[in-house]
Structures are given as structure tokens and as C-alpha cells.
N, C-alpha and C positions, 0 to 999 in steps of 0.2 A: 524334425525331431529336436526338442529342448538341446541344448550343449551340453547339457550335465548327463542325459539320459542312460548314457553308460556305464554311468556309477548307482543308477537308482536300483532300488531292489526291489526283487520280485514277490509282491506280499503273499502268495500264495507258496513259495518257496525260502521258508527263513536262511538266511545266509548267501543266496546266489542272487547278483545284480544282472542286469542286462545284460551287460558285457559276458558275464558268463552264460548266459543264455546261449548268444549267436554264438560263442566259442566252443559249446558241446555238441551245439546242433550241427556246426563244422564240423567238428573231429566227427561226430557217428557218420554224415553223407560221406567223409573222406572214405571211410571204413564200409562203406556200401558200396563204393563202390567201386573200392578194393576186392571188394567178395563179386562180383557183380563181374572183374577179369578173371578172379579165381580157376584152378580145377574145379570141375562140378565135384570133385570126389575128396577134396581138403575140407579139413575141421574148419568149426566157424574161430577153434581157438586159435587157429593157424592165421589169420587174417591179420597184416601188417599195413598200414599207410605207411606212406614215403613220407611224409613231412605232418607238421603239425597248425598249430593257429599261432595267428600271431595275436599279442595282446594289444591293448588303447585303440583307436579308432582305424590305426589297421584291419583291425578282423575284418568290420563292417565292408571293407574292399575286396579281404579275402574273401569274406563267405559269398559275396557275390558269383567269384571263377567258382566255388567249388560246388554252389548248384547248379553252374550253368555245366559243369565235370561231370555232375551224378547225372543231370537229364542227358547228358550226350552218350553217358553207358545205357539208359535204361531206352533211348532211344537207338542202340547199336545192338544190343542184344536181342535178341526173340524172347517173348516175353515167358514161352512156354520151357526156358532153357535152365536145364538143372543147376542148382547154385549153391555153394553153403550159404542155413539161414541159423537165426536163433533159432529154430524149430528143428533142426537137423537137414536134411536134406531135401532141398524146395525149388522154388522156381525163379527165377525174375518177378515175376508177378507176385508175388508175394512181398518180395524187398518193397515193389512199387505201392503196394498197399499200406507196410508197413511204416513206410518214408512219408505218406501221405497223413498218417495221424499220429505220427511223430510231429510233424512240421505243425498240423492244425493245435493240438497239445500248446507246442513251443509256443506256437505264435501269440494264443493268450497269456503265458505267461509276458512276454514283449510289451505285447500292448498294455497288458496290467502297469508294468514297471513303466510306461512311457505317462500312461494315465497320470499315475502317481506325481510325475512332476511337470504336470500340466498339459499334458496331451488328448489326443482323440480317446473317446471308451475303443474297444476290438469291435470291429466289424463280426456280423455273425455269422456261427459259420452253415456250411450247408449240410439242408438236414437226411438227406442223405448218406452224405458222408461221414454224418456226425453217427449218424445208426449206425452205419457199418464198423465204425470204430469203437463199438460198443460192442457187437457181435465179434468183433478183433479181441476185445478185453479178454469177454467170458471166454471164449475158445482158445485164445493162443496165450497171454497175460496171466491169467489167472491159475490156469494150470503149471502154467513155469515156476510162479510163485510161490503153491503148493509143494510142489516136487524139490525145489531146492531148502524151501522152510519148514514146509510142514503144514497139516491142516489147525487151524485154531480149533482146542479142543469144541470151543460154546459152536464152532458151526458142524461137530460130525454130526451124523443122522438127521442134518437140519436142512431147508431147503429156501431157496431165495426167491422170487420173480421179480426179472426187470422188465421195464414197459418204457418203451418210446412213446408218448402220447400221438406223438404229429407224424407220423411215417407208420406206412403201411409194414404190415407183418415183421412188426420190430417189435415182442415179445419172447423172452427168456425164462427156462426154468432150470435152474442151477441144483441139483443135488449130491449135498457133500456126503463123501463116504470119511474114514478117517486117514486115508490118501491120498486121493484124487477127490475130482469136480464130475459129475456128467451134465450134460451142458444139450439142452434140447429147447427147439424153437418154437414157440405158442404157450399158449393161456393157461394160468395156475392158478387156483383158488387154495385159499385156508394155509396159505403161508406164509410169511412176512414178505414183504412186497415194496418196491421201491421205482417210483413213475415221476417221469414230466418228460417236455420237451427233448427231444435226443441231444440238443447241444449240451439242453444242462446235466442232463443225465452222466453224458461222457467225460463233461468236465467233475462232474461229481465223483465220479468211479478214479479219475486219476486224482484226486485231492486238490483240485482248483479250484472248486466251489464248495459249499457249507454242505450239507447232506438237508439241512434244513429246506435247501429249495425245493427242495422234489416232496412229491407225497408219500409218505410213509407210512401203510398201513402194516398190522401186527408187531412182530417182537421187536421195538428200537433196537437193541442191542446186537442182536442179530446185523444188523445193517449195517453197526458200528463195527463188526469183527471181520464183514465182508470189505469194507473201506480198507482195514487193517490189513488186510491179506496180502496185498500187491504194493511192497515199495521199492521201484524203481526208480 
């Protein structure tokens, strides 16, 4: 990695550099897997870490113990074991899913800012996993986003398809009410529609790549207020 790379910024995230990258992606695993020793029956508001990140080329030592912390809870715990999650009440398996496209997310951010001052492009990621983190969005992401914001008015009565081109039965139909999402898996015609590859897909749905990459048929705008919907 360049020497400077921890000052470089993450062109996909105006104002966060590397350094803060590995330092949130820290604090969230610290905080998994704080939840992760939890009561199964404590709020996820309730959830404390004991300590924080430390900043300059520390982190990058820290965050090393503190993945090798989360894999040794997710590795100690049964995965079928009740947890506080964002979602209310769930499992280990869920944090494990969750922490997986958290990480895959971060890590292009990383690799972008490493690019930038002369590094390797990211490695791609896998396209299964890249699906699944897309079927994570619409279903767990999207709705949380709703529920705390609110639906954009241009998506009520509107409806979305997303399409993984390269992985099997990675198709979505998103239909907005003017509360909630329902969220059902296979093929939709005659409504704005948003396709490619699942890496890029996924990176697309979290605002790391342009929308322009994927194939976009019917309402643009539409597409654009679905992008809007989730910022985390």
C-alpha cells in the first residue's frame, strides 16, 4: 500500500479517506460483536463497545485483532442463536451475513482510495455473494430506510425490477406503497427496471458506482429516487 494511502479519499464517498474507512469498519465489527455477547433480549440501542479505534497507521494494526475478535464470536456462538440485530430480534447468522456485505461494500471503497494514489483496481467480488447482498438491500436496507424516512413521494404506487444478469434466480420486484416496500423474488415486466452484473448492481444500489452502468429500462427517474431512498 502507497505511504500516503491513508490520507487518500474515497471518490465514491466525498469527505471520508481511507483511514476512515478501516476506522468505521472497526468500530461497526467492534459493535457486532458486542451484540453477538449480548442478552438475546437487549435492544440493539443498548449495545456498548469497550473501546474505540485508534487513528494514523494504528488502526490498520487495530483492525486486524478486531476481525480476528468478530470471527472468534461468530466462530463461538451457534449461528442459530438469538441476538439483538438492526432488524430487531435475529440471529447470529444474520450479523454473519450482514458483516459480510458490510466488509464486501467497504473494501471497494479501500481499494478505490488505494487506486487513486496508485494502487491495484479491487479484486471482484463474488457473484454470489454480490447477489445476496442485493436481496440483503431490498429486504432488510431498503425497508429500514423507508420506515425511518419515509417513501419518496415519485416512488408510491410505483414499482421497481432489479435483475442480477450473471447468477441464477437473482431477480426482484419491489412494490412501493406510500409506507413500506413489498419485496418479491422473480421476473417483472412493464415497469422501470434496473439490470447488470450483481457486483455492479450492488455497488450501484449503495452509491459506489454511477447508475449509468447497469441497464436501465423505463422511467430514469424512477431509478434515481430508488438510489435516493437508502443513505447509510
Amino acid at each position: 500500500m502507497p505511504v500516503d494511502a491513508l490520507n487518500a479519499p474515497v471518490p465514491s464517498c466525498p469527505g471520508w479517506t481511507l483511514e476512515q474507512v478501516v476506522r468505521h469498519v472497526g468500530k461497526v465489527q467492534l459493535w457486532v460483536a458486542a451484540a453477538l455477547r449480548a442478552d438475546p433480549h437487549a435492544e440493539i440501542s443498548q449495545i456498548r463497545t469497550d473501546r474505540g479505534m485508534p487513528r494514523g497507521r494504528a488502526c490498520l494494526v487495530e483492525y486486524s485483532g478486531v476481525l480476528d475478535e468478530l470471527l472468534a464470536e461468530f466462530a463461538r456462538v451457534d449461528p442459530g442463536r438469538p441476538v439483538p440485530t438492526i432488524g430487531g430480534s435475529g440471529t447470529a447468522a444474520s450479523w454473519a451475513r450482514r458483516q459480510a456485505h458490510e466488509a464486501t461494500v467497504h473494501r471497494f471503497d479501500a481499494a478505490d482510495a488505494v487506486r487513486g494514489v496508485g494502487g491495484s483496481a479491487p479484486e471482484g467480488a463474488d457473484t454470489e455473494v454480490a447477489a445476496d447482498g442485493v436481496d440483503e438491500w431490498a429486504r432488510l436496507m431498503l425497508p429500514r430506510a423507508l420506515e425511518s424516512g419515509g417513501t419518496p413521494v415519485a416512488l408510491r404506487g410505483q414499482s421497481v425490477h432489479l435483475q442480477c444478469t450473471d447468477a441464477a434466480d437473482a431477480e426482484w420486484l419491489l412494490e412501493f406503497s406510500d409506507e413500506s416496500v413489498a419485496v418479491t423474488r422473480g421476473h417483472a415486466k412493464d415497469v422501470a427496471a434496473l439490470s447488470g452484473p450483481a457486483q455492479d448492481v450492488l455497488l450501484v444500489l449503495w452509491r459506489r458506482r454511477p447508475y449509468e452502468l447497469l441497464q436501465v429500462n423505463g422511467d430514469d427517474s424512477l431509478v434515481q429516487d430508488l438510489l435516493g431512498a437508502v443513505r447509510v
